[in-house]
N, C-alpha and C positions, 0 to 999 in steps of 0.2 A: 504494500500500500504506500511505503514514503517514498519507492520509486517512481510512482504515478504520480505522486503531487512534484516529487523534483523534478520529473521532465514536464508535467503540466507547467512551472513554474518558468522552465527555463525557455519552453515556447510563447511564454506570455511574456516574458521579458522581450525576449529577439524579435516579438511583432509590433512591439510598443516603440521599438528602437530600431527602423529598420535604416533609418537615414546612416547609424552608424555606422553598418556595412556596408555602404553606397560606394561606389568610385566616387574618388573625387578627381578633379582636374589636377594636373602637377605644371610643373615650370610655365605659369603664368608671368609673363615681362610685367613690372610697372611700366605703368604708360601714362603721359602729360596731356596734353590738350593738343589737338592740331587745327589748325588754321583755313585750309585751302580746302580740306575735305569737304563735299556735301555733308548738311544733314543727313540721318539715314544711311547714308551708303557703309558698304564695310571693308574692313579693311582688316589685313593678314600679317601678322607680326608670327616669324619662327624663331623658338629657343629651342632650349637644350635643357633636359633635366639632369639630375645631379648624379643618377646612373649613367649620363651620355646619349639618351635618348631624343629624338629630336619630336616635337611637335610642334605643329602650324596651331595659330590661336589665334580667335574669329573674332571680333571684334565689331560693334556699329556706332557711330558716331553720335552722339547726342547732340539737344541745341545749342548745349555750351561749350562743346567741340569736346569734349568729355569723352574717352572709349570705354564703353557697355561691353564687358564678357560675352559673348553668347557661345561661344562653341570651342573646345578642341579636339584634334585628330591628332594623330600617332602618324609623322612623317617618315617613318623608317619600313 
């Protein structure tokens, strides 16, 4: 019986939390304001993570010339 409540528990945990298990993005560049960009349009900035990996990272420019995250792929 205290095997059924620990795995009932430990399933209830991992559903409540599942953001924790999530990928998350890696080697995101800081990035400034840019100037000449559209509104809107997007723009492609490639780093390098700290294993050596390379990804391309999507970007869309906001009204304050601000770049908005929106996406990254694994360029290798």
């Amino acid at each position: 019986m205290s095997r059924f409540i620990a795995s009932a528990a430990l399933v209830s945990v991992l559903a409540a939390a599942p953001a924790a298990f999530a990928l998350q993005p890696s080697a995101i560049p800081e990035t400034g304001k840019v100037t000449k960009a559209p509104v809107g349009s997007t723009v492609t900035i490639e780093s390098t993570g700290k294993f050596g990996n390379r990804y391309q990272n999507y970007f869309r420019v906001g009204e304050d010339g601000e770049l908005d995250f929106v996406f990254q792929d694994s360029a290798n």
